[in-house]
N, C-alpha and C positions, 0 to 999 in steps of 0.2 A: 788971448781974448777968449770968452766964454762963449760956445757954443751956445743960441737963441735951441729952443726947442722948435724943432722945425718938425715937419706931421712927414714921417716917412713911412712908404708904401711900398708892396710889393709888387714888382713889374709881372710877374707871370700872374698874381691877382687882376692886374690892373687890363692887362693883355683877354685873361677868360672873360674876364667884366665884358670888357669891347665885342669880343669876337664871340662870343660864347652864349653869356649871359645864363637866361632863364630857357632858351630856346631847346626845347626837346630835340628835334633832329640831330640839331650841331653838337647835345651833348653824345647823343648817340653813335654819331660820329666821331668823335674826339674818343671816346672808350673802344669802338673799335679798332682806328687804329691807335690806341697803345698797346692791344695784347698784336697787333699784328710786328708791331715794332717789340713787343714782348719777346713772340715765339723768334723771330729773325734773329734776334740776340741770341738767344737761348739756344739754337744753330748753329749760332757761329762760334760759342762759348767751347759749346760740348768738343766740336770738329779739331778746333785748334786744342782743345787741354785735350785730344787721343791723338796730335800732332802727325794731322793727315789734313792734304789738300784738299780742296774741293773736287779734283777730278778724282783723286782715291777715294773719297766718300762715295762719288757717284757712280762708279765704277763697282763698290760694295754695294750698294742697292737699287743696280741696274739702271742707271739713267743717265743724263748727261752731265759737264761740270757747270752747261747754263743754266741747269734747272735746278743745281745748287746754291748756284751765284741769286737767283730770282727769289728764292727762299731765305736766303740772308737779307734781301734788301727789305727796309720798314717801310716801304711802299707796296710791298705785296702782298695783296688780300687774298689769297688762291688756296691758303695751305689747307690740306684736307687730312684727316685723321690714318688716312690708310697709310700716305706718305712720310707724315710725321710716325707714324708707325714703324713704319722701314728703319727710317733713320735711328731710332731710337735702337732697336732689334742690332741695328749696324754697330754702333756705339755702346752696343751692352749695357743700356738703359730702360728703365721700364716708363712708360708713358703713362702718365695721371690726366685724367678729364676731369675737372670738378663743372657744378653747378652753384654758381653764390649769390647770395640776396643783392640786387644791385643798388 
C-alpha cells in the first residue's frame, strides 16, 4: 500500500517549540548549558585518549579525583579558566578562549 503523505516533524523541534520557544532567559539557558556540557565532554575526551584516570589527572594538577568526576559532569557550571588551564597544561594541551557573535 502507498504511503498518504503524512506532515512529519521533528521532535527536538517540536520539544524547543514547547519548552523554549521565543523566550530569552530559557534560550540563554539552554546555550549555557551546552558549552557546559561541551567543556565536560571535552574532559573527558582529552583524559581517557592520554589514558589516565580521573585520580591520575588529579593528582597531576593537584586536586582531588571529585573535583575531576564534577568537571566531567554536564550539570556542572563551576568550570573556571584557571582550572581548565591546569588541565590542559597536564594534558599537553593549549587552551583557546574565543568570543563569537551569538
Amino acid at each position: 500500500m502507498p504511503r498518504k503523505n503524512k506532515k512529519r516533524t521533528d521532535a527536538v523541534k517540536i520539544l524547543h517549540g514547547r519548552y523554549v520557544g521565543d523566550d530569552t532567559k530559557r534560550k540563554a539557558s539552554l546555550k549555557e548549558e551546552r558549552v557546559n556540557a561541551e567543556v565536560a565532554a571535552a574532559i573527558y575526551k582529552l583524559r581517557n585518549k592520554s589514558k589516565l584516570t580521573q585520580k591520575q589527572l588529579a593528582d597531576l594538577i593537584d586536586t582531588t579525583q571529585s573535583v575531576i568526576s564534577r568537571l566531567e559532569d554536564a550539570d556542572y557550571d563551576g568550570h573556571s579558566l584557571s582550572m581548565l588551564s591546569r588541565i590542559a597544561k597536564a594534558l599537553n594541551k593549549r587552551l583557546s578562549v574565543q568570543f563569537l557573535s551569538a
